[in-house]
N, C-alpha and C positions, 0 to 999 in steps of 0.2 A: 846867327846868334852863337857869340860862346856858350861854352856846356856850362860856366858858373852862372852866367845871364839865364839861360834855361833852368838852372836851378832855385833862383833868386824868383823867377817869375811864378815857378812853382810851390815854393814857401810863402811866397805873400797871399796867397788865397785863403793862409790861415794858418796859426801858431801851432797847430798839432800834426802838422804836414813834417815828415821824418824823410830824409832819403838816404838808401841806403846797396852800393852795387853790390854785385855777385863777385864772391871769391871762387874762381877755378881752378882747380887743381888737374882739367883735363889733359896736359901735357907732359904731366910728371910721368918719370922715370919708377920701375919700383926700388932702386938706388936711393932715386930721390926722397919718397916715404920712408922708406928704411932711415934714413940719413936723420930725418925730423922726427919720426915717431920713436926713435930709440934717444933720444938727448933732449931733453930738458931747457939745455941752453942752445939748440936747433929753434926750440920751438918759442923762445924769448924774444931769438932773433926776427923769427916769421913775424911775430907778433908785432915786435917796433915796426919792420917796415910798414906795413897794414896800419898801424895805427897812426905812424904820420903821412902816410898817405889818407887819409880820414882826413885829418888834423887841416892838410895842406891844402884842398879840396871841400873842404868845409862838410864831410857826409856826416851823417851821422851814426854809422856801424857802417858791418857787412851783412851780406846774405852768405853763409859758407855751403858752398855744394860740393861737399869729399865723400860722402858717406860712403852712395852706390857706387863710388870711381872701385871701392875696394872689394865690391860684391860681396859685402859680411863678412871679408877677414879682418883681423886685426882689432877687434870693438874695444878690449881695455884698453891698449893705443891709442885709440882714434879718442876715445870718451876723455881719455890725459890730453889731449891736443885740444879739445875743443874746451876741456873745465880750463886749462892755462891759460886759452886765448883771451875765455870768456873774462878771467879774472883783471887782466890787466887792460882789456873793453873798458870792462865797467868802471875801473881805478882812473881813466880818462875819461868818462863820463860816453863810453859809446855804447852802440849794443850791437850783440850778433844773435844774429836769427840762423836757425840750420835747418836746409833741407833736407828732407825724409822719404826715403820709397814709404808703401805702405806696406803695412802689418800683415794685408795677408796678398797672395798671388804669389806673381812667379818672382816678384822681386823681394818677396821679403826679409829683408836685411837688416831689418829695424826694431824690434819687438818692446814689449812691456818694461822687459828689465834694463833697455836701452834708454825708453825711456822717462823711465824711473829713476836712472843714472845721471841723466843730464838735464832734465827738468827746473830743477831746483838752480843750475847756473847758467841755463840759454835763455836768450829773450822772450823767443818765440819760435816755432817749429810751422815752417811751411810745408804741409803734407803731400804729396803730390799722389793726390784721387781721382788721377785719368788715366790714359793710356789701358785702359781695362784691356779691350779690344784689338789695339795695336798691330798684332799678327797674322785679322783672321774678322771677318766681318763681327760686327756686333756694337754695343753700346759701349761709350766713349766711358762711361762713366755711373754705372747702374750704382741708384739713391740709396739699397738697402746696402749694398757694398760700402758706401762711405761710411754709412752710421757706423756699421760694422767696424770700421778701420778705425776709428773716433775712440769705439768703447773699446778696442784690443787696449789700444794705449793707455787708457785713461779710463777706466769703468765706471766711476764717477763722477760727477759733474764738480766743479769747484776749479780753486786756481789755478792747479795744474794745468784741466784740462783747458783753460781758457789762454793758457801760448799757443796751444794749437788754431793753426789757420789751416780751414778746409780748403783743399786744391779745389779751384773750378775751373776750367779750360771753356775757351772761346773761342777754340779749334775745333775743327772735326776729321775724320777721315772717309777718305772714298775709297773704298773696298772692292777689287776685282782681282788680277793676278797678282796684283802686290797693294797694298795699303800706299794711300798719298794722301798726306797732310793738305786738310780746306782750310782755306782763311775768307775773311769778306768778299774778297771781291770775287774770287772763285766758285761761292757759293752761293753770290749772286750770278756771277755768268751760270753756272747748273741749270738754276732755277728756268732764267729767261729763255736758254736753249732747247731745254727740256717739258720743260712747262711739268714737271712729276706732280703725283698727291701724294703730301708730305701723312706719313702714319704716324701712331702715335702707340710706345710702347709701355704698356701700362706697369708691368714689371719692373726694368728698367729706369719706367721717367724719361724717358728720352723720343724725339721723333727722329723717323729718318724718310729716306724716300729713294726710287730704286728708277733706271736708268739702262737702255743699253746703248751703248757706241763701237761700232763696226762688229757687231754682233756678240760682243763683249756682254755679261750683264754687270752692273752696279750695283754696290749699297751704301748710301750717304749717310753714316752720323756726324749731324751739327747741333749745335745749341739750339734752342728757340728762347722768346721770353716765357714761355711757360713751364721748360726744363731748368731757366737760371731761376725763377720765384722759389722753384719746390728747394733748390739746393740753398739759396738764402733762406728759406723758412728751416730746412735743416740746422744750418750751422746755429741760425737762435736756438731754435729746441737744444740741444748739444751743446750752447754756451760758449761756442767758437766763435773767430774768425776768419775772414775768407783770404784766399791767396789768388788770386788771376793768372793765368798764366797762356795768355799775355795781352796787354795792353795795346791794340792797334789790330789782332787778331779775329776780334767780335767784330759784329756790326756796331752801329752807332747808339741805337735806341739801348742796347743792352743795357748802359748804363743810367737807364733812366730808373732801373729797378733799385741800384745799391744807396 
């Protein structure tokens, strides 16, 4: 199937169905940032291509992920780059969505007065509220931490905070000398091999289950359905909506919750 066939099959399930790819900026030079965040007509330029690529391909925006490429340098730059793009989006009738580390850890690159700044001209803001863990055993995604990151940016509930989509991961990690990304099928081979009892941490919201191999010990954070309920009952309380990340990741029932 071509990728417009795949597309076409995936809008006729229903008129409010948007698609929309990711813009990467992971191979840029910092030449190349320089080049666009200092001129104006760089960043006009960026933008036509982007938008008829939209146009030619039928998407309906982008997803922009530059933030963290800069590790919170350059924010009145990046904030000009992202108001311009958004501007001439929306004048074609598209939209861009932007990725966001979160507000508080070790990535926080992104804060209130960020944004505060670009709220008012981005679509929607996909937060990314995992990776807690990442480095070092522990939970994928602890529930008071997300609240947490919801109300840095947005301490009230209203339209603002309703671009935000809460990150939910459908991944997990296995934790021993080094952390290794789970996915389904992995997490079902675990299971079957292992046969573990899955705990359940009440802090966090999250189960995991523990494991050794060749004398190795283990610590698995995965999803469960009772980890994805609590994080969808979140983002209603909080007036959000959710971001997945990523689709093919989970198991299959997962989605019988959304």
């Amino acid at each position: 199937m071509t990728c417009e066939g795949w597309m076409d099959d995936v809008k006729s399930t229903g008129s409010s169905v948007e698609i929309l790819p990711r813009l990467l900026f992971d191979q840029w030079s910092g030449h190349d940032y320089q080049a666009v965040l200092t001129s104006e007509a760089a960043v006009k330029e960026l933008t036509a291509v982007v938008v008829g690529f939209c146009n030619m391909n039928k998407f309906d925006g982008v997803v922009v992920e530059v933030w963290s490429q800069l590790g919170g340098q350059a924010k009145e730059a990046l904030s000009s780059l992202i108001s311009l793009m958004a501007a001439d989006f929306h004048h074609n009738s598209l939209k861009l969505m932007l990725v966001i580390p979160p507000p508080i850890g070790r990535t926080a690159f992104f804060d209130a007065d960020d944004f505060a700044r670009l709220a008012p001209v981005v679509d929607s803001f996909s937060l990314m509220t995992y990776d807690f863990s990442s480095s070092g055993p522990g939970p994928n995604a602890p529930i008071e931490w997300m609240r947490q990151c919801v109300e840095k940016l947005a301490p009230e509930p209203g339209p603002l905070r309703k671009k935000i989509l809460l990150g939910l991961n459908f991944y997990g990690y296995d934790h021993s000398n080094a952390p290794e990304p789970v996915v389904a099928n992995r997490y079902i081979e675990l299971l079957s091999k292992y046969k573990p009892k899955l705990k359940w941490n009440s802090e966090s919201s999250e189960h995991h289950f523990e494991y050794k191999s060749n004398g190795s010990p283990h610590q698995v954070y995965y999803p469960t359905l009772k980890s994805i309920q609590l994080r969808i009952e979140l983002a209603h309380q909080l007036g959000t909506g959710l971001s997945i990340w990523e689709i093919g990741q989970g198991l299959d029932y997962f989605y019988d919750l959304l």
